[in-house]
C-alpha positions as CSV (number, residue, x, y, z in Angstrom):
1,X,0.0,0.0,0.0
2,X,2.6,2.3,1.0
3,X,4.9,1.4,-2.3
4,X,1.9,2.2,-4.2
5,X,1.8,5.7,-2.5
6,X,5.3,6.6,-3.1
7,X,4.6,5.6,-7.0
8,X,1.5,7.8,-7.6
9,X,3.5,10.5,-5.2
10,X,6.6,10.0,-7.6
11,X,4.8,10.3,-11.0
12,X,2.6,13.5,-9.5
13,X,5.7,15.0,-9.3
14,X,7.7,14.4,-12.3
15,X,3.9,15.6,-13.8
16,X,4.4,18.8,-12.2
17,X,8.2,19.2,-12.8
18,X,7.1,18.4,-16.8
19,X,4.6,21.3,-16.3
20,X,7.2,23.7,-14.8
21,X,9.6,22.7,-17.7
22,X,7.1,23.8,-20.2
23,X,5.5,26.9,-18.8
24,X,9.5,28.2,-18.5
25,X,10.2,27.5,-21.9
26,X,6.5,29.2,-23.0
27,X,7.8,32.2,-21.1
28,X,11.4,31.9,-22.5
29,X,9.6,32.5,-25.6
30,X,7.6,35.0,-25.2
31,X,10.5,36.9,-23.7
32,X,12.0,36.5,-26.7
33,X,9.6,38.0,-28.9
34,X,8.8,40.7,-26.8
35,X,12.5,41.6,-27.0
36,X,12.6,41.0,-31.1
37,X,9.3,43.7,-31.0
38,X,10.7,46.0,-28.9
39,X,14.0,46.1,-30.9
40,X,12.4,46.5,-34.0
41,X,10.4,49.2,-32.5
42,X,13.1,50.9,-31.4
43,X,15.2,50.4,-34.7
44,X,12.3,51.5,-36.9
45,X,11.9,54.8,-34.5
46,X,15.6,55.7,-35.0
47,X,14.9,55.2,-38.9
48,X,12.1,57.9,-38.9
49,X,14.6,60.0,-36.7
50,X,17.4,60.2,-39.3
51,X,14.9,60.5,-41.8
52,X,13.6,63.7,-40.1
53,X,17.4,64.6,-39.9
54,X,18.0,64.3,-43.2
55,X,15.8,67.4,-44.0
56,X,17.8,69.4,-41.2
57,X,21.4,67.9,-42.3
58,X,20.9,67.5,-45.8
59,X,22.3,64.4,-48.0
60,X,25.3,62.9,-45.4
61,X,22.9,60.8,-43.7
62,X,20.9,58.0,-44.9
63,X,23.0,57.9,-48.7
64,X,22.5,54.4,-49.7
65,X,20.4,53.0,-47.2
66,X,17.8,50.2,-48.3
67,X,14.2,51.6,-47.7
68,X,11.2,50.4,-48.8
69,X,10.2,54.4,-49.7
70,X,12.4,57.2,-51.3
71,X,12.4,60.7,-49.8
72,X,10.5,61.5,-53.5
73,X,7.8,59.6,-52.5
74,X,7.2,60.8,-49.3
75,X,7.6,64.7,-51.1
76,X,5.1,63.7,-53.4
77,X,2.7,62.7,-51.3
78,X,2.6,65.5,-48.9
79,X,3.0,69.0,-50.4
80,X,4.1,71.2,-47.7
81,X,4.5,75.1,-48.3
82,X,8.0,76.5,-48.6
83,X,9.8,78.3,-45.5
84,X,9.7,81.8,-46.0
85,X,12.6,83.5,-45.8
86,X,14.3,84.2,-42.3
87,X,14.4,88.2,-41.8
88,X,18.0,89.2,-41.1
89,X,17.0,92.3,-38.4
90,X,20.0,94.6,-38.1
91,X,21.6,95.0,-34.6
92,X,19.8,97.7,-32.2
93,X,21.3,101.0,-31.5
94,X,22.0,101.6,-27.6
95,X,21.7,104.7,-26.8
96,X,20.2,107.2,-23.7
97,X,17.2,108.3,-24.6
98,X,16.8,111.6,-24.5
99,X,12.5,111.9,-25.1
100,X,9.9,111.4,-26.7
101,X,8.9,112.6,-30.4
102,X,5.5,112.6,-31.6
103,X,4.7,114.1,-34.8
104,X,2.2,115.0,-37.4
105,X,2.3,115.1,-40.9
106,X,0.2,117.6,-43.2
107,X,0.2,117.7,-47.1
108,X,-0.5,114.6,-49.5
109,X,1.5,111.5,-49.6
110,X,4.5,112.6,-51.1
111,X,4.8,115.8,-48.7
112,X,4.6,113.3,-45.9
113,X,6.7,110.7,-47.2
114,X,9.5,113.0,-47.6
115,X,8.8,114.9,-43.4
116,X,8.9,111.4,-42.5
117,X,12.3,110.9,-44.2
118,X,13.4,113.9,-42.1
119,X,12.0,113.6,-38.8
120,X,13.5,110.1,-38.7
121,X,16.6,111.8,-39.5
122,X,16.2,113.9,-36.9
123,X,15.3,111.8,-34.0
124,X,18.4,109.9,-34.7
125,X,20.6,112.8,-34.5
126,X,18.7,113.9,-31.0
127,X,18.9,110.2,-29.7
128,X,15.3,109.8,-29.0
129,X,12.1,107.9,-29.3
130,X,10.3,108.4,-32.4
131,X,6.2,107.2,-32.3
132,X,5.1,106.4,-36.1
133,X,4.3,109.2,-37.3
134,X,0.4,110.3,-37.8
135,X,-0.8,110.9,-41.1
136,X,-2.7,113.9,-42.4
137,X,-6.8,113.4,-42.1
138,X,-7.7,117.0,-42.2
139,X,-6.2,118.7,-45.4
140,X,-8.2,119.1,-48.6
141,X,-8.3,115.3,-49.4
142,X,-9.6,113.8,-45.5
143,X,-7.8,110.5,-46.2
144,X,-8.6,108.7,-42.8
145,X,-5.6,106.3,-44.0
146,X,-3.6,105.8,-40.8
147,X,0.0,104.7,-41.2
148,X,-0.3,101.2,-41.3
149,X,-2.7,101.7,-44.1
150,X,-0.2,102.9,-46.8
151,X,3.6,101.6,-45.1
152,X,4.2,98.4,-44.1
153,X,4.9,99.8,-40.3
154,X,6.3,96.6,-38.7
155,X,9.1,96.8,-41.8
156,X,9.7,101.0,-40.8
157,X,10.7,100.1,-37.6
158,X,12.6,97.1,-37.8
159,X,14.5,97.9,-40.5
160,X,15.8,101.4,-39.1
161,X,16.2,99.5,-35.4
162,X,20.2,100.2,-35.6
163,X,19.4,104.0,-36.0
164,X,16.7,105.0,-34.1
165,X,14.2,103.4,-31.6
166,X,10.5,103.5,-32.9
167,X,7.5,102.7,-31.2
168,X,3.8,102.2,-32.2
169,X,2.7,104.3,-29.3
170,X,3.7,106.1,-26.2
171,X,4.9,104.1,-22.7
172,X,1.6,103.8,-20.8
173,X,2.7,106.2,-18.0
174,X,3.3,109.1,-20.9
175,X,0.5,108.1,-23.3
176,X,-2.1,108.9,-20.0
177,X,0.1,112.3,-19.6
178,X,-0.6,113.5,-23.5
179,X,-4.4,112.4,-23.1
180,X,-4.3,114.7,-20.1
181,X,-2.4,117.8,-22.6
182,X,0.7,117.4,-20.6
183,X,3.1,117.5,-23.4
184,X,4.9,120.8,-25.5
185,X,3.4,121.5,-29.1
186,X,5.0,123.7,-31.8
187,X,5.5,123.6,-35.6
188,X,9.4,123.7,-36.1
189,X,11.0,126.5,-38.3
190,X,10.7,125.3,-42.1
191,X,14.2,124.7,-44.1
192,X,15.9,124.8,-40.5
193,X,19.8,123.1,-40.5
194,X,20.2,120.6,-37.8
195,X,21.5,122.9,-35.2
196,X,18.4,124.6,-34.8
197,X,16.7,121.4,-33.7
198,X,19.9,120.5,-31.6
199,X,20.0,123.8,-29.3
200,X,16.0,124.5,-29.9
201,X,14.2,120.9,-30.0
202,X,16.5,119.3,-27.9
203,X,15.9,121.2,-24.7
204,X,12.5,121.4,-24.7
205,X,12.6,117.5,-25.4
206,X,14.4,117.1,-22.3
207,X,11.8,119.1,-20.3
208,X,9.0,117.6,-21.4
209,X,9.7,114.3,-22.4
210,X,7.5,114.2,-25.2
211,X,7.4,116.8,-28.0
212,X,4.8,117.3,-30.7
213,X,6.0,118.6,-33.9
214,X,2.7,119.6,-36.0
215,X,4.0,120.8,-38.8
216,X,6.5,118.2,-41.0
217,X,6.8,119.8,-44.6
218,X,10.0,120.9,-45.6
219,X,10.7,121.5,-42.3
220,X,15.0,120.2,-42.6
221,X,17.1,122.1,-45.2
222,X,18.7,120.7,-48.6
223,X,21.8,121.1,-48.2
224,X,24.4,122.2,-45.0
225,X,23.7,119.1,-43.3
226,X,25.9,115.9,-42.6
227,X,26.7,113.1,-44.8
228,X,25.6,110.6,-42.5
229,X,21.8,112.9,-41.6
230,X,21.6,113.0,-45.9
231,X,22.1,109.3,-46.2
232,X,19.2,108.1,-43.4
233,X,17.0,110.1,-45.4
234,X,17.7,108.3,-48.4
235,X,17.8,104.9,-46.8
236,X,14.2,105.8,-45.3
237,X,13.0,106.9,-48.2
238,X,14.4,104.1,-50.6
239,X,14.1,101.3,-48.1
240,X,12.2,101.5,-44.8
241,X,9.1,103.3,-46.4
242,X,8.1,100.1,-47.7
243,X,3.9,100.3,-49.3
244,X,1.8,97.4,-47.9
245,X,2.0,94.4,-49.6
246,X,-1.5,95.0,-50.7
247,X,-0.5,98.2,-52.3
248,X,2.6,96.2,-53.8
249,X,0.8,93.7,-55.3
250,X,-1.5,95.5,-56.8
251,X,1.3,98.1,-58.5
252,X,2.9,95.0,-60.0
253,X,0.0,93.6,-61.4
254,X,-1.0,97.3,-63.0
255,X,2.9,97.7,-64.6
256,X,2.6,93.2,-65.9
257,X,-0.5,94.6,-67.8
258,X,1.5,97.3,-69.1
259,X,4.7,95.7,-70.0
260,X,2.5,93.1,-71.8
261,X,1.7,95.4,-74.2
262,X,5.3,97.3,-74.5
263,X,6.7,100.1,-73.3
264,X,4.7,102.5,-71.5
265,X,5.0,106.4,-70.4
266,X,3.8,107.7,-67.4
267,X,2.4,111.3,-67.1
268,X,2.1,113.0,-64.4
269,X,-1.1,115.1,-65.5
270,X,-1.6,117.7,-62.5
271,X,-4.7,119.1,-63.5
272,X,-7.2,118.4,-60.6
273,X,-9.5,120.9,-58.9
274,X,-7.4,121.5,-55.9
275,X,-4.1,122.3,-57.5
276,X,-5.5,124.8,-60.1
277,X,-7.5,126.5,-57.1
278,X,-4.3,126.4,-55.1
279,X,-2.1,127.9,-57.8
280,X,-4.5,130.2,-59.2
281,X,-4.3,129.2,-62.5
282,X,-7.2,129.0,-65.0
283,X,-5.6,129.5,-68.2
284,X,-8.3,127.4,-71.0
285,X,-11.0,127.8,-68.2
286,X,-14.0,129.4,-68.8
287,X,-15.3,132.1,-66.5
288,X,-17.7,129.5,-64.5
289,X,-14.6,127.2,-64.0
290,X,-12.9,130.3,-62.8
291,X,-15.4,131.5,-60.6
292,X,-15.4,128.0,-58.9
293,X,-11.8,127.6,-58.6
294,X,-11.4,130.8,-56.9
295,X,-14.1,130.2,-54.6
296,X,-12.6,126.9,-53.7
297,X,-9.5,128.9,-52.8
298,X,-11.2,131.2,-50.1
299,X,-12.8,128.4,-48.9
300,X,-9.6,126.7,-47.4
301,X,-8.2,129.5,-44.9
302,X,-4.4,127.8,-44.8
303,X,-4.0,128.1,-48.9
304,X,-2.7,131.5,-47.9
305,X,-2.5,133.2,-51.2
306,X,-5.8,134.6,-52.2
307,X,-5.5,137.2,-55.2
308,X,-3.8,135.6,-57.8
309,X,-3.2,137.3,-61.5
310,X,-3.2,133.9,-63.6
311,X,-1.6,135.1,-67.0
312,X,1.4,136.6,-64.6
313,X,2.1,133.6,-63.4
314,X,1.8,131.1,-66.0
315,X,4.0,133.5,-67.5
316,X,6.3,133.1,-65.1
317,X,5.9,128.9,-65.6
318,X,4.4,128.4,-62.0
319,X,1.3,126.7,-63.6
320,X,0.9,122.9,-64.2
321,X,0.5,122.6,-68.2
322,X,-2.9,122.4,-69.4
323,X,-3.9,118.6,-71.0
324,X,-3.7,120.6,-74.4
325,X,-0.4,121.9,-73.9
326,X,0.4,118.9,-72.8
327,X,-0.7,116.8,-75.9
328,X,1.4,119.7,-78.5
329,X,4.9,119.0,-76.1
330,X,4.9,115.3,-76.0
331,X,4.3,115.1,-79.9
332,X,6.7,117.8,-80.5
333,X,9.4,116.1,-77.8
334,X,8.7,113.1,-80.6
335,X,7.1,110.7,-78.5
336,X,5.5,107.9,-80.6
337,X,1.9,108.1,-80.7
338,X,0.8,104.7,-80.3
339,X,2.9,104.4,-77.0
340,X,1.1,103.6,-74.0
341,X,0.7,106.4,-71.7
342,X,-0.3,106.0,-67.9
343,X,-2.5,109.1,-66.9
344,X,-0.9,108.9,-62.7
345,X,-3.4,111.8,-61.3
346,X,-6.8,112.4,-59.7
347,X,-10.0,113.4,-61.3
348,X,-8.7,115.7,-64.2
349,X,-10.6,119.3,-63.7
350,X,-13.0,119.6,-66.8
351,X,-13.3,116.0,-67.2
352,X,-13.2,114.6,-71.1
353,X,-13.9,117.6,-72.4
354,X,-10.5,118.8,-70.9
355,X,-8.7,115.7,-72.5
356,X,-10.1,115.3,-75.2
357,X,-6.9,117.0,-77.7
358,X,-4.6,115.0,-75.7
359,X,-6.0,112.0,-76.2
360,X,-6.6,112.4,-80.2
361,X,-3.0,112.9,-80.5
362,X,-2.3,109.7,-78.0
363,X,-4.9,107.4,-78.2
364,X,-3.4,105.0,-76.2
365,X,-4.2,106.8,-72.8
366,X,-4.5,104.6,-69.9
367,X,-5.4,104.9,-65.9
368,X,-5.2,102.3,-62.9
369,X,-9.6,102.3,-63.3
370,X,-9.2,101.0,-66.6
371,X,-6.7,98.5,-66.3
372,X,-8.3,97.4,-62.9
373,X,-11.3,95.6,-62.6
374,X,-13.8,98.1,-59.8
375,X,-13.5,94.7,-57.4
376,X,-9.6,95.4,-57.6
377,X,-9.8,99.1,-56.3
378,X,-12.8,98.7,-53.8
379,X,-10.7,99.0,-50.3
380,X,-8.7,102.3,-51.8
381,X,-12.0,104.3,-52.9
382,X,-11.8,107.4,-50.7
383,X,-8.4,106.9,-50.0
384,X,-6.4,109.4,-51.8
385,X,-3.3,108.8,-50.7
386,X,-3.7,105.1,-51.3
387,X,-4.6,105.5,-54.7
388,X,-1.3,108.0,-54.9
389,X,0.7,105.0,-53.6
390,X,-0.4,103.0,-56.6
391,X,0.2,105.8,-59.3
392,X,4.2,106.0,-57.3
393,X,4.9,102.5,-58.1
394,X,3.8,102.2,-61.5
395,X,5.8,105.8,-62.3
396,X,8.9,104.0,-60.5
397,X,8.8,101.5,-63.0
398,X,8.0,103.3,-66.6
399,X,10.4,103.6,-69.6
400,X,9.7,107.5,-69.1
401,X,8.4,109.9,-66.5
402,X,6.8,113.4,-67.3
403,X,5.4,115.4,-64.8
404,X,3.5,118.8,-66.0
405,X,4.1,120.6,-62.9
406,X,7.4,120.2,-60.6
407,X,5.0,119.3,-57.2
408,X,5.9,116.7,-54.0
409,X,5.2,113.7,-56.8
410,X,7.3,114.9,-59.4
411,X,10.2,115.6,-57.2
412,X,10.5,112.4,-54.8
413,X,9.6,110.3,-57.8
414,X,12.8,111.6,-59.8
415,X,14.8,111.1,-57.2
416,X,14.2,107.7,-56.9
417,X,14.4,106.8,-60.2
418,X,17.5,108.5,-60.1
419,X,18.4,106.0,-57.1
420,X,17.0,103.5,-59.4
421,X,19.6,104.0,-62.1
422,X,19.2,107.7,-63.7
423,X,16.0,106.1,-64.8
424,X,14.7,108.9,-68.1
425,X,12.4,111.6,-66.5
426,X,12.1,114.8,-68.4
427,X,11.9,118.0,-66.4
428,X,10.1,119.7,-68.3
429,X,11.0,123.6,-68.7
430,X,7.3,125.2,-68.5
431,X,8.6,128.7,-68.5
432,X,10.2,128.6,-71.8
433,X,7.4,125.9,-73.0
434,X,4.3,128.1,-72.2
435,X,5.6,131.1,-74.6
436,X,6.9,128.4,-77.6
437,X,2.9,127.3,-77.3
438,X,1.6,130.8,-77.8
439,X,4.0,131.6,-80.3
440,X,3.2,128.4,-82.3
441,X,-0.5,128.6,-81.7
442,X,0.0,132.6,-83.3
443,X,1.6,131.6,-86.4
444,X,4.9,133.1,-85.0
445,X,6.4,129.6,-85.3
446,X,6.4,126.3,-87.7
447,X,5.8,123.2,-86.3
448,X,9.7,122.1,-87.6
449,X,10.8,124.9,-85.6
450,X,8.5,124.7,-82.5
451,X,9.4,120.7,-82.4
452,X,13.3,121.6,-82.8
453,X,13.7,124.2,-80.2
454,X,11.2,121.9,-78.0
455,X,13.9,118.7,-77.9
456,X,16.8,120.9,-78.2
457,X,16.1,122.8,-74.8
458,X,15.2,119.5,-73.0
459,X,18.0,117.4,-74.5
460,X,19.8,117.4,-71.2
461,X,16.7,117.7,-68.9
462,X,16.3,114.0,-68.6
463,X,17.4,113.3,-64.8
464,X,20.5,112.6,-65.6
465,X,23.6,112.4,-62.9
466,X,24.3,116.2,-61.6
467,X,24.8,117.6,-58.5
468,X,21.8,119.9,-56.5
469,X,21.9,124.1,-57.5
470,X,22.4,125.2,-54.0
471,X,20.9,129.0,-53.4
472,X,22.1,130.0,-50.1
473,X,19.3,131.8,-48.3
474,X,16.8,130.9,-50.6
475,X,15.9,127.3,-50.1
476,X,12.9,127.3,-52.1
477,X,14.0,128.0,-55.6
478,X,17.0,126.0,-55.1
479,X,17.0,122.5,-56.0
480,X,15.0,119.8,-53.8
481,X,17.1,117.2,-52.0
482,X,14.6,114.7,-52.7
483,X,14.4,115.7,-56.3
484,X,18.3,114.7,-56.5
485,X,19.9,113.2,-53.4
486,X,23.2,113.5,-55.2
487,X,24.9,112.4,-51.3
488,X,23.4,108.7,-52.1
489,X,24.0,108.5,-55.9
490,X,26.6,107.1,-58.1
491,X,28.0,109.9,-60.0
492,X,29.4,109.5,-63.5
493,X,33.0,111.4,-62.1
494,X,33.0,109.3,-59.2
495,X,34.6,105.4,-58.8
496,X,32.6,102.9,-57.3
């Protein structure tokens, strides 16, 4: 009985010990794979790793390897949208700062672009804060446009970061202080040199902490000043006075329509309402334009001239050419007829009626509302200065430029096609061209003779390289700075 025991006993045991065997190996197994898994997990996550690094570290890694994709196949199945460029910011100026400057600009877009050009000059050269400046709303146009509506404000103040600090707006602390009237206001002395604003501005900056300068327009003189004050205005005018890129893409598309049909000529017709009140001149108006014009004049209390002799000064070649006179010069200046010519102005005072000589001797006249669809133009309606911007770029990039009358356009534009290259602008000489048109219109001259003298007196009038006619004491009839920054040009006597 016992003997029998011990047997069963015995074979329960090697029965267990069987069991034990197998459930060891089972879980030898199993160890096994779960190691084989995780080490292909692991492999397969460095793959994807380098694969990633291979976009970082370019073609070193990975060369050769056997895959069961290519790096073309992956591209092609998911498009993703190219980095855009990383902006290179220049370093920050440190400097003590010495104030606040807040200012206001008055005029239309070129008047303004050109104060801002100085008053970032001279914040620089006083070491202080500059706020962006606030745009005219109250002039003759009422643009509400702020700033940021026309300039790409984020470029302005980045890109002149190693010159001068801007801000958007005042500190917190000062902007309640200004809201409160705690701040000096004054308009500064027009053409002053920078002295005046380092022994004038300066002190009352320091005293007050913010200053308001009111007044911007021509407001720094042309010429008397430092090299390095001339060439900040030229960088902000050629660089850090960037248009939207809403206004830039649109001024590209309006000169690709162009260029798609050839060359093109811009004119710079100033013949709207508010310059021939301004100036007084009503030469081919009839007395009820007249009447109107001068009324408009008296109606705005800062044009300050009120009596105005019209023939005097057209005489004198201080009125913008009529769109007749206009029309006779280009054809005797032997422009081709069939070239396409970009009308850059407002409403044109007398409407077609007014245009209608020019445009039978060029028939190919053109404006941004007829190359545009209405859609395209929509958000610049009512926005003169806007529309200005638009008319800028496409005169930037024209075979020629004409203005008719030697205003804020005219000038900064042919400065910066002279930064662009001595691009062809022709000055015209209005003085001399007003008395060849009454003398060919009386018989006095033939057309051979009115065409000859015509292209002989502007044969060098083309913004070509010269230097500025300084006037000493007598800013205004000497050249413009802006017209010819000849401080930031290449000049033909001068080596790279």
């Amino acid at each position: 009985m016992c003997r029998v025991e011990e047997l069963e006993w015995e074979m329960g045991a090697k029965s267990r010990i069987e069991k034990l065997k197998n459930v060891m190996v089972c879980r030898s197994r199993m160890k096994v794979w779960m190691m084989r898994g995780m080490t292909s997990v692991l492999v397969w996550t460095c793959v994807v790793q380098l694969m990633a690094l291979e976009e970082t570290w370019g073609p070193r890694l990975l060369k050769g390897w056997p895959s069961c994709f290519s790096h073309s196949d992956l591209s092609s199945s998911l498009q993703l949208p190219p980095a855009p460029p990383k902006l290179v910011l220049p370093p920050k100026r440190v400097y003590k700062n010495n104030g606040y400057l807040m200012i206001s600009c008055n005029g239309g877009l070129n008047q303004m672009r050109a104060a801002i050009c100085d008053m970032v000059a001279i914040a620089r050269f006083l070491n202080v804060t500059l706020i962006v400046p606030e745009l005219d709303k109250a002039s003759f146009w009422a643009d509400p446009s702020e700033f940021q509506d026309i300039f790409d404000i984020d470029h302005f103040i980045a890109s002149l970061r190693d010159e001068v600090r801007i801000l958007k707006e005042l500190p917190p602390r000062l902007k309640t202080r200004v809201e409160l009237g705690m701040f000096y206001s004054l308009p500064p002395v027009s053409w002053s040199n920078i002295s005046y604003y380092l022994h004038q501005i300066l002190p009352l900056v320091q005293k007050h902490k913010v200053v308001h300068l009111n007044k911007t327009d021509a407001r720094l003189a042309n010429n008397g000043l430092p090299l390095e004050i001339q060439k900040l205005r030229c960088r902000v005018n050629f660089n850090a006075l960037r248009f939207t890129s809403q206004i830039e893409e649109l001024g590209r598309r309006v000169v690709r329509i162009l260029r798609e049909k050839g060359p093109f000529l811009v004119l710079h017709l100033r013949y709207e309402m508010d310059m021939l009140a301004f100036s007084g001149c009503t030469h081919g108006c009839n007395d009820k334009e007249a009447e109107e014009l001068t009324r408009m004049r008296y109606a705005y209390p800062w044009w300050k001239e009120k009596i105005i002799d019209s023939k005097v000064k057209r005489r004198e070649g201080l009125c913008p050419l009529t769109p007749e006179e206009t029309g006779l010069i280009l054809s005797a200046l032997g422009i081709d007829r069939n070239v396409q010519i970009y009308i850059a102005a407002g409403q044109i005072y007398g409407g077609e009626r007014r245009m209608a000589t020019l445009a039978a001797a060029f028939p190919n006249l053109v404006r941004k509302e007829t190359l545009l669809e209405p859609s395209d133009l929509r958000f610049f309606q009512n926005h003169t200065s806007q529309m200005a911007a638009l008319d800028y770029l496409v005169s930037l990039e024209s075979d020629i430029f004409v203005p008719t009358y030697d205003g804020n356009m005219a000038k900064v534009v042919e400065g910066h096609r002279r930064f662009l290259g001595f691009k062809k602008t022709i000055q015209l000489d209005r003085r001399l061209l007003v008395n060849l048109v009454d003398e060919y219109k009386n018989g006095s001259l033939s057309w051979d003779e009115f065409s000859s003298t015509v292209k002989e007196a502007h044969a060098y009038r083309v913004g070509s390289p010269s230097r500025r006619v300084v006037i000493p004491d007598r800013p205004k009839e000497e050249d413009y700075f802006y017209s010819n920054p000849h401080e930031c040009l290449q000049l033909l006597d001068e080596p790279l």
